[in-house]
N, CA, C and O atoms as a GROMACS GRO file, in nm:
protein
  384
    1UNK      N    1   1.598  -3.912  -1.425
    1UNK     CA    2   1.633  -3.810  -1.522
    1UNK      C    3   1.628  -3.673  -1.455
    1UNK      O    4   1.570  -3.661  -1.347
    2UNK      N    5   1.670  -3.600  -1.498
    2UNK     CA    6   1.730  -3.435  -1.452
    2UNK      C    7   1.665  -3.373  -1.531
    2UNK      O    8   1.655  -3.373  -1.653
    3UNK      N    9   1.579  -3.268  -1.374
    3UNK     CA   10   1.502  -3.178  -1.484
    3UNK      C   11   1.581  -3.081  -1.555
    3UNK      O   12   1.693  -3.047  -1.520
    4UNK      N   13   1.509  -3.029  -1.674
    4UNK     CA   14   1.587  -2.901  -1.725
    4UNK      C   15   1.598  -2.743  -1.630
    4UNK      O   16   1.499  -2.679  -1.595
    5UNK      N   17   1.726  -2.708  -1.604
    5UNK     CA   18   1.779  -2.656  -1.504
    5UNK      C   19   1.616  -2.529  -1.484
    5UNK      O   20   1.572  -2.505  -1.371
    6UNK      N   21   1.564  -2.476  -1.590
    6UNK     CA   22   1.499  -2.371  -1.577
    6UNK      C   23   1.307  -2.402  -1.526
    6UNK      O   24   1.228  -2.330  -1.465
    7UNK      N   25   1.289  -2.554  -1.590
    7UNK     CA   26   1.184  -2.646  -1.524
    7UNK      C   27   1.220  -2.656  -1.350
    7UNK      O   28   1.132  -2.639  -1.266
    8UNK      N   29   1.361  -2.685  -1.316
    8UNK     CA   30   1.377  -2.714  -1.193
    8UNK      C   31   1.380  -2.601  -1.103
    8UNK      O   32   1.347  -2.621  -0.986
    9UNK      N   33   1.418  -2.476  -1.144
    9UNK     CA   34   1.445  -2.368  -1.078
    9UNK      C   35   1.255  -2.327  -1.062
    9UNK      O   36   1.219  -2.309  -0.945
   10UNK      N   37   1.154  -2.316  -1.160
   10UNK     CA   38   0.992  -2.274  -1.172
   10UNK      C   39   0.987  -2.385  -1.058
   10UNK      O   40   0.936  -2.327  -0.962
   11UNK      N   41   1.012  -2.503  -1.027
   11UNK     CA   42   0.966  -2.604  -0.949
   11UNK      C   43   1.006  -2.541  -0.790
   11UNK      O   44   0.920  -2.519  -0.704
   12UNK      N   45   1.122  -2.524  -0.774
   12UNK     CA   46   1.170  -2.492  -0.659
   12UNK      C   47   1.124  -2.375  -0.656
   12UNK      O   48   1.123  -2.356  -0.534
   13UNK      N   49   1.063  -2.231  -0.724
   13UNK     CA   50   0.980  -2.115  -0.673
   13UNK      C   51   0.878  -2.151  -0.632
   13UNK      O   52   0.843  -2.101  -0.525
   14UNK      N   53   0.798  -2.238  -0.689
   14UNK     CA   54   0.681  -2.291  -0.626
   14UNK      C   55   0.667  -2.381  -0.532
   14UNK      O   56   0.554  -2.410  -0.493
   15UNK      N   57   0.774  -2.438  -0.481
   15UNK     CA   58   0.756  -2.471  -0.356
   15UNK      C   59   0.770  -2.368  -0.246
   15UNK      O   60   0.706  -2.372  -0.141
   16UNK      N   61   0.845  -2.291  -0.273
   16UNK     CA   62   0.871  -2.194  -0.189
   16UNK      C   63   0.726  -2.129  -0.179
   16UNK      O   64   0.665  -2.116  -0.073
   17UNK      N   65   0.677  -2.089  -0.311
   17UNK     CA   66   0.563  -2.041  -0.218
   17UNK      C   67   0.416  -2.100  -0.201
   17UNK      O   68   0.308  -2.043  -0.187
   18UNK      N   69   0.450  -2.227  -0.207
   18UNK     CA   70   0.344  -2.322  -0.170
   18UNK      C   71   0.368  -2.330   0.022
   18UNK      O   72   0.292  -2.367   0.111
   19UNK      N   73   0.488  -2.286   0.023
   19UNK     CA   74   0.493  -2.308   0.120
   19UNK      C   75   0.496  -2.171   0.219
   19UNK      O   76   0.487  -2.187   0.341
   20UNK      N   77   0.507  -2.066   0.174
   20UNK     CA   78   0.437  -1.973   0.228
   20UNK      C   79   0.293  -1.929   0.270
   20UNK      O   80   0.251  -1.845   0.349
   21UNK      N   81   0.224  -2.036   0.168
   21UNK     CA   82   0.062  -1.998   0.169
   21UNK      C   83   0.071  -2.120   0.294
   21UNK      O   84   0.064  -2.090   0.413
   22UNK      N   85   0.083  -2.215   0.260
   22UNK     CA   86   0.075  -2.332   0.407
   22UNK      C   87   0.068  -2.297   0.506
   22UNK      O   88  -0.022  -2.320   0.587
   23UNK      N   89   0.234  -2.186   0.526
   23UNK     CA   90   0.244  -2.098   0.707
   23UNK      C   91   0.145  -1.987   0.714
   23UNK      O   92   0.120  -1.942   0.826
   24UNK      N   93   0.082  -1.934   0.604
   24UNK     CA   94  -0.022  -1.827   0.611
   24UNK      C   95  -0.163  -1.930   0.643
   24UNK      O   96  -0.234  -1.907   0.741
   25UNK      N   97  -0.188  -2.032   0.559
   25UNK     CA   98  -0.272  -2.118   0.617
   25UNK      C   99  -0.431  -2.096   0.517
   25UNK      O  100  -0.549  -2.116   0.548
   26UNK      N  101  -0.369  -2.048   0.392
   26UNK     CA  102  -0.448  -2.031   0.277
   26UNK      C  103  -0.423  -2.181   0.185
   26UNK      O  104  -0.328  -2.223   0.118
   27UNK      N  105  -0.582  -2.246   0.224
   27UNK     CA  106  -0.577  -2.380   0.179
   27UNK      C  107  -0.588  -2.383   0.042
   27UNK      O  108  -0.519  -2.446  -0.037
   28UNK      N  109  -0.698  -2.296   0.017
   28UNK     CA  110  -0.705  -2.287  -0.160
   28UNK      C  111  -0.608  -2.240  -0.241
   28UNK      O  112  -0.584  -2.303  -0.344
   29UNK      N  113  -0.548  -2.140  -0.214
   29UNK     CA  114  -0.402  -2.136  -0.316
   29UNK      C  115  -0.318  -2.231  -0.265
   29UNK      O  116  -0.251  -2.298  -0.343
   30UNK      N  117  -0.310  -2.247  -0.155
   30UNK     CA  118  -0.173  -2.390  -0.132
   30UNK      C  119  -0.230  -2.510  -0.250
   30UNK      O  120  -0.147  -2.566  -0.320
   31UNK      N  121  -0.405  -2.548  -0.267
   31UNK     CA  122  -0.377  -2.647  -0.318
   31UNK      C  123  -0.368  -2.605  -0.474
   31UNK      O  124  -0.316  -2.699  -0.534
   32UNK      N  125  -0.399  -2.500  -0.562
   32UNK     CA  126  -0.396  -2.467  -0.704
   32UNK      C  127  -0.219  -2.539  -0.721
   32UNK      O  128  -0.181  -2.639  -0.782
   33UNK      N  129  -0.139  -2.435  -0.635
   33UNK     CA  130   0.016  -2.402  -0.606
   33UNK      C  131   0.048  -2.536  -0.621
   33UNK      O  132   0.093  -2.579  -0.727
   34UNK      N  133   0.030  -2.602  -0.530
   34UNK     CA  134   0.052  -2.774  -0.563
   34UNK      C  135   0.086  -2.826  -0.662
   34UNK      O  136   0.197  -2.861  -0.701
   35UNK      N  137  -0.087  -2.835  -0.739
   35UNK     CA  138  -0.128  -2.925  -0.833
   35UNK      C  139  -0.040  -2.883  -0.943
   35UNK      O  140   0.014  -2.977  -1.001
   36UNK      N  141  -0.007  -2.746  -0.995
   36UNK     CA  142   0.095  -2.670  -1.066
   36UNK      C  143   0.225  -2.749  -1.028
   36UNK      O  144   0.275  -2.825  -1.111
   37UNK      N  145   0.277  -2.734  -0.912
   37UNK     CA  146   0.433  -2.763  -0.869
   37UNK      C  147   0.447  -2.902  -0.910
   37UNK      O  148   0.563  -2.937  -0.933
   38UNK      N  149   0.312  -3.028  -0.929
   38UNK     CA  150   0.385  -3.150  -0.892
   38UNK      C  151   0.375  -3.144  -1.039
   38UNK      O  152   0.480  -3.191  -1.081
   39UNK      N  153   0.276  -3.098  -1.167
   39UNK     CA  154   0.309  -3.136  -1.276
   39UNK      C  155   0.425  -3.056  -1.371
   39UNK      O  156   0.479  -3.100  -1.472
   40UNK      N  157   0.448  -2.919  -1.302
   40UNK     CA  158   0.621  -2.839  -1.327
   40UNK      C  159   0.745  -2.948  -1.309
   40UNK      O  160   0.850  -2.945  -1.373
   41UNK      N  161   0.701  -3.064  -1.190
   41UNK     CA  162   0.816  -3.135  -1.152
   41UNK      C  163   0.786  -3.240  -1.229
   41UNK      O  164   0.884  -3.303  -1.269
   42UNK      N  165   0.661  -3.285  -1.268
   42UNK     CA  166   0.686  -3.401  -1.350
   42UNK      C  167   0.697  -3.357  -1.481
   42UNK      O  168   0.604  -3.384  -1.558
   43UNK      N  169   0.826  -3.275  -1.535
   43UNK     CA  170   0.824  -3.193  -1.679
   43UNK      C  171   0.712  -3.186  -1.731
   43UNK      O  172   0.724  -3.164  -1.851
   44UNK      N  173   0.559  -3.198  -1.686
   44UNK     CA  174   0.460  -3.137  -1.775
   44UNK      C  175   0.445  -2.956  -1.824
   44UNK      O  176   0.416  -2.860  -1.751
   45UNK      N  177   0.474  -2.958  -1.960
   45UNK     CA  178   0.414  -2.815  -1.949
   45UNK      C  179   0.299  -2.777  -1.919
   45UNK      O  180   0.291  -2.661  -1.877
   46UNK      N  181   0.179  -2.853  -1.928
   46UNK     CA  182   0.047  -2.808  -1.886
   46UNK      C  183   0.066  -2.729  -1.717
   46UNK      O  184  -0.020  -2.656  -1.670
   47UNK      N  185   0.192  -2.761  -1.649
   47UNK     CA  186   0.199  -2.669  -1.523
   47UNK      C  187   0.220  -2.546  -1.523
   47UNK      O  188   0.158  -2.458  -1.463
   48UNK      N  189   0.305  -2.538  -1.589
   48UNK     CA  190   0.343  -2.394  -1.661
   48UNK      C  191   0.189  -2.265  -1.701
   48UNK      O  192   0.167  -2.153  -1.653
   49UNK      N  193   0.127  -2.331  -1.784
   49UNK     CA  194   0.042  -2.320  -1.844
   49UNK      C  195  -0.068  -2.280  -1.732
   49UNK      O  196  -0.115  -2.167  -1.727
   50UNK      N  197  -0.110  -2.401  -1.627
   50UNK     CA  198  -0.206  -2.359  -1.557
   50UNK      C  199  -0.162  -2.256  -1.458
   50UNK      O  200  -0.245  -2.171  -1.424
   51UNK      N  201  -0.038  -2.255  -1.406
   51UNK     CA  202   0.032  -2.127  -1.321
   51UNK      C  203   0.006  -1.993  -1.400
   51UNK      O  204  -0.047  -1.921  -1.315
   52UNK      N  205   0.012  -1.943  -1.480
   52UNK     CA  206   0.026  -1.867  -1.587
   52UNK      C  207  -0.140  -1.835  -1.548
   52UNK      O  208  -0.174  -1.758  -1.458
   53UNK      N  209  -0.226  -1.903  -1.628
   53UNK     CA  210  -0.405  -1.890  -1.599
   53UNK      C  211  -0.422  -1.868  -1.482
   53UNK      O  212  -0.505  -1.777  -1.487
   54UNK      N  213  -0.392  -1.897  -1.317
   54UNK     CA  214  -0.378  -1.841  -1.202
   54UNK      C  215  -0.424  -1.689  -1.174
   54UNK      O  216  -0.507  -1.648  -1.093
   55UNK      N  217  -0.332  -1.603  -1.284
   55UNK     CA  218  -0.333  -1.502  -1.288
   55UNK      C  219  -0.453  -1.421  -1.347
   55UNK      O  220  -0.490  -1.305  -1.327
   56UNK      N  221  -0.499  -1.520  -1.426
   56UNK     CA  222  -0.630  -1.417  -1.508
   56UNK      C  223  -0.767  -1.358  -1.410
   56UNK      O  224  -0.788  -1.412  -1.301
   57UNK      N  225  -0.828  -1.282  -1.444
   57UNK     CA  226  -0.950  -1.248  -1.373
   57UNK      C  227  -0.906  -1.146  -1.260
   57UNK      O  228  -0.786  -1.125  -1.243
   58UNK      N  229  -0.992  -1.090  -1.190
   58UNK     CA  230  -0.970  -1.017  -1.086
   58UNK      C  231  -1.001  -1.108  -0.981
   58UNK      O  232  -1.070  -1.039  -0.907
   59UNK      N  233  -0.993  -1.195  -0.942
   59UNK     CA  234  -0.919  -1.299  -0.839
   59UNK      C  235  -0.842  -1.372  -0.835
   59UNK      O  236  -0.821  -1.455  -0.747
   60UNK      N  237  -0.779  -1.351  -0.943
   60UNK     CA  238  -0.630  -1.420  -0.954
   60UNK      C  239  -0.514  -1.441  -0.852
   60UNK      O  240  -0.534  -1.411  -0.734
   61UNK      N  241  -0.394  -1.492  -0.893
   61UNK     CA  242  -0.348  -1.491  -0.762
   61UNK      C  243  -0.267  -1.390  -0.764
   61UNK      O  244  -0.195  -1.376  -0.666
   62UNK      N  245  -0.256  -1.282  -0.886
   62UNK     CA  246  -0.196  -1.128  -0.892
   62UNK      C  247  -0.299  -1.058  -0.794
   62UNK      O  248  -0.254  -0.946  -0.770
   63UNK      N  249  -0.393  -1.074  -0.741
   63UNK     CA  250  -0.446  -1.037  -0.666
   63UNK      C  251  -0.442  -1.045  -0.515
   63UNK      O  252  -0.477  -0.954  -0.440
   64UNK      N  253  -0.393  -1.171  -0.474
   64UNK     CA  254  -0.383  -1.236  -0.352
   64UNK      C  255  -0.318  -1.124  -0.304
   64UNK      O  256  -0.235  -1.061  -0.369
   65UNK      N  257  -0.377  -1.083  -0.129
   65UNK     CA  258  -0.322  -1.037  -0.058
   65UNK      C  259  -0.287  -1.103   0.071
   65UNK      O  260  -0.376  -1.177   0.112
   66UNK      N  261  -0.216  -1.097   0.121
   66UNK     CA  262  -0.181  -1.201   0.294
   66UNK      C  263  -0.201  -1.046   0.381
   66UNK      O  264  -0.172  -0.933   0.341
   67UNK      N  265  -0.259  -1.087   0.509
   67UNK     CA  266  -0.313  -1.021   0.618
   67UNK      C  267  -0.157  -0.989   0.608
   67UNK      O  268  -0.141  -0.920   0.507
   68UNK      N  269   0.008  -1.022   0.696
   68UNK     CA  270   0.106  -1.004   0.746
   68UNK      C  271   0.157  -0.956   0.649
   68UNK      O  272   0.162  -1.006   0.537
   69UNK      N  273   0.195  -0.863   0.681
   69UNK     CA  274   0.233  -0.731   0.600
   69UNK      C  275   0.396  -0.802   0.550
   69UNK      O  276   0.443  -0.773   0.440
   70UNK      N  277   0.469  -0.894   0.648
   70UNK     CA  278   0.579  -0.915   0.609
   70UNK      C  279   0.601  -1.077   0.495
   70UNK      O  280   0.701  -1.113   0.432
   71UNK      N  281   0.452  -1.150   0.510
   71UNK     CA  282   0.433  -1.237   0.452
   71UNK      C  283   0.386  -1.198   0.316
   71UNK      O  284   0.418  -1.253   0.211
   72UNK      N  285   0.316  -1.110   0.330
   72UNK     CA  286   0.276  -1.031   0.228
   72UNK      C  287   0.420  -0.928   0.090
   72UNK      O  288   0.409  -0.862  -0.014
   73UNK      N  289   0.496  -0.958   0.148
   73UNK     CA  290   0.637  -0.895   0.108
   73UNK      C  291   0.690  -1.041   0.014
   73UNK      O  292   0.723  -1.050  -0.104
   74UNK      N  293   0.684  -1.134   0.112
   74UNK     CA  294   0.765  -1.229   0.025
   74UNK      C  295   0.675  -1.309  -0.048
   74UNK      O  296   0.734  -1.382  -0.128
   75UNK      N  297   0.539  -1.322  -0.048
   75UNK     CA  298   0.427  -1.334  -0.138
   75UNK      C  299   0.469  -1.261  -0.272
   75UNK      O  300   0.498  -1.318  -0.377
   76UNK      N  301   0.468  -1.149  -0.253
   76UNK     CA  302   0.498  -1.094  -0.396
   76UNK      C  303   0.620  -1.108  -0.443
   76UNK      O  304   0.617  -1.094  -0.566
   77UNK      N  305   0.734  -1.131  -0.401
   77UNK     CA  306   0.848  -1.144  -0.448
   77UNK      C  307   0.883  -1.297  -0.495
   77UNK      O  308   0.963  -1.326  -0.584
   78UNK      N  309   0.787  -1.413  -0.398
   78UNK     CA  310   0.816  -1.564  -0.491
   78UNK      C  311   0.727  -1.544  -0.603
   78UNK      O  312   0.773  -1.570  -0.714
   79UNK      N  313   0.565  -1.486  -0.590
   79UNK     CA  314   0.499  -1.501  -0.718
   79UNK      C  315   0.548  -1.423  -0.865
   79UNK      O  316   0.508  -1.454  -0.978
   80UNK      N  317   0.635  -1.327  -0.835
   80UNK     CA  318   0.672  -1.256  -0.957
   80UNK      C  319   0.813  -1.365  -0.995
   80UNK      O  320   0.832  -1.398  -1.112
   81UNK      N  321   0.881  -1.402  -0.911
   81UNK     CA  322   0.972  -1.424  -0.917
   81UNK      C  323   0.970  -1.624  -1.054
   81UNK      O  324   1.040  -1.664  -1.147
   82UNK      N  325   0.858  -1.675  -0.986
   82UNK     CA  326   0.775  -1.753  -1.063
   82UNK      C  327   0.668  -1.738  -1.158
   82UNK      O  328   0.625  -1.826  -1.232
   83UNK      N  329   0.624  -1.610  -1.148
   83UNK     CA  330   0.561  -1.616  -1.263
   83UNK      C  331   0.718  -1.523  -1.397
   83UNK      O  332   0.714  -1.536  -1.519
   84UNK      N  333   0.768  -1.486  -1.362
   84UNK     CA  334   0.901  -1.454  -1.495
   84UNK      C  335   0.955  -1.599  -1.513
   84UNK      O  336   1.021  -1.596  -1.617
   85UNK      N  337   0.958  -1.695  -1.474
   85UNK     CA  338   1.005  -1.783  -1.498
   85UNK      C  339   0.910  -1.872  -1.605
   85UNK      O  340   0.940  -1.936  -1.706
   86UNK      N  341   0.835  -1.858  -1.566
   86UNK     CA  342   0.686  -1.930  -1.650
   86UNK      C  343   0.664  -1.879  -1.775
   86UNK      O  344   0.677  -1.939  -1.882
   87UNK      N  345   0.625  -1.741  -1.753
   87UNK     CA  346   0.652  -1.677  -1.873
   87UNK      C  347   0.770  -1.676  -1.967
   87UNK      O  348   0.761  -1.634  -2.082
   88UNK      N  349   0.927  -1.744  -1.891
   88UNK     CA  350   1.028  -1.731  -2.023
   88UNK      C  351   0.973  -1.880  -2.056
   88UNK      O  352   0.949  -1.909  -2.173
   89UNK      N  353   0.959  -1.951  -1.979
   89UNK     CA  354   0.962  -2.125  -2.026
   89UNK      C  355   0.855  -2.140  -2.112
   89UNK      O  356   0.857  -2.244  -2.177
   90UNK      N  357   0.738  -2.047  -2.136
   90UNK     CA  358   0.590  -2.070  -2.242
   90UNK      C  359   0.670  -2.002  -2.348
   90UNK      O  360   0.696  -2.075  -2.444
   91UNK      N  361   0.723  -1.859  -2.354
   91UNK     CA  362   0.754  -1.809  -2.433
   91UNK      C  363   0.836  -1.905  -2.517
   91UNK      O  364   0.796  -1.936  -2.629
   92UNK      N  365   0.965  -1.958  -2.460
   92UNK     CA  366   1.035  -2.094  -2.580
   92UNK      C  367   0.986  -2.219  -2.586
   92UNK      O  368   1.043  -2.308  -2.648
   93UNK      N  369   0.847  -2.240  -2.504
   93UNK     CA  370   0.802  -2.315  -2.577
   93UNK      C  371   0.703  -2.315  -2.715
   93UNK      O  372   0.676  -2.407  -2.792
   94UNK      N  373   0.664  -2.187  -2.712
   94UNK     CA  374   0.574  -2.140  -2.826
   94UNK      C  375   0.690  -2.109  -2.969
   94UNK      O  376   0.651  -2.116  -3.086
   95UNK      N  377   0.847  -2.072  -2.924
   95UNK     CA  378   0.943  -2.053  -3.023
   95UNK      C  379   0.942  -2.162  -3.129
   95UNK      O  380   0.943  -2.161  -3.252
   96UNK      N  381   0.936  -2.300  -2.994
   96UNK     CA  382   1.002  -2.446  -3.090
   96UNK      C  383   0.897  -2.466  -3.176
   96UNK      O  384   0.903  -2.558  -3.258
   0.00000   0.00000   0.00000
């Protein structure tokens, strides 16, 4: 079955930057990033959901900084880029 195009697109941001933390070599967000990505891909919303909580607290991963200033560039541009996605997919799911 075929995910829903906007489930599949949150899936594929988070690999992307699961896989940025990997080449940075940050084990603990690679594995949160994961556990999120494989249940985004297995249409669970609870992924959604726990990506979203990521963010709370002042160690969140709105917090994460990467030493490489240029890794650090595209850090912030997959996590925003996935967390707007998360946020539209909770938002219609709270609609239905």
């Amino acid at each position: 079955m075929a995910l829903h195009p906007q489930i599949a697109a949150l899936a594929a941001q988070l690999e992307d930057l699961a896989d940025l933390l990997r080449a940075q070599g940050d084990r603990l967000w690679l594995g949160r990033i994961d556990l999120v990505r494989h249940l985004v891909a297995d249409s669970n919303f609870a992924g959604v959901e726990r990506f979203l909580r990521l963010f709370e607290g002042e160690e969140g991963l709105g917090a994460l900084v990467l030493n490489d200033a240029s890794a650090n560039r595209r850090l912030i541009e997959r996590r925003q880029a996935a967390r707007i996605l998360a946020e539209r997919l909770a938002k219609e799911e709270g609609a239905d």
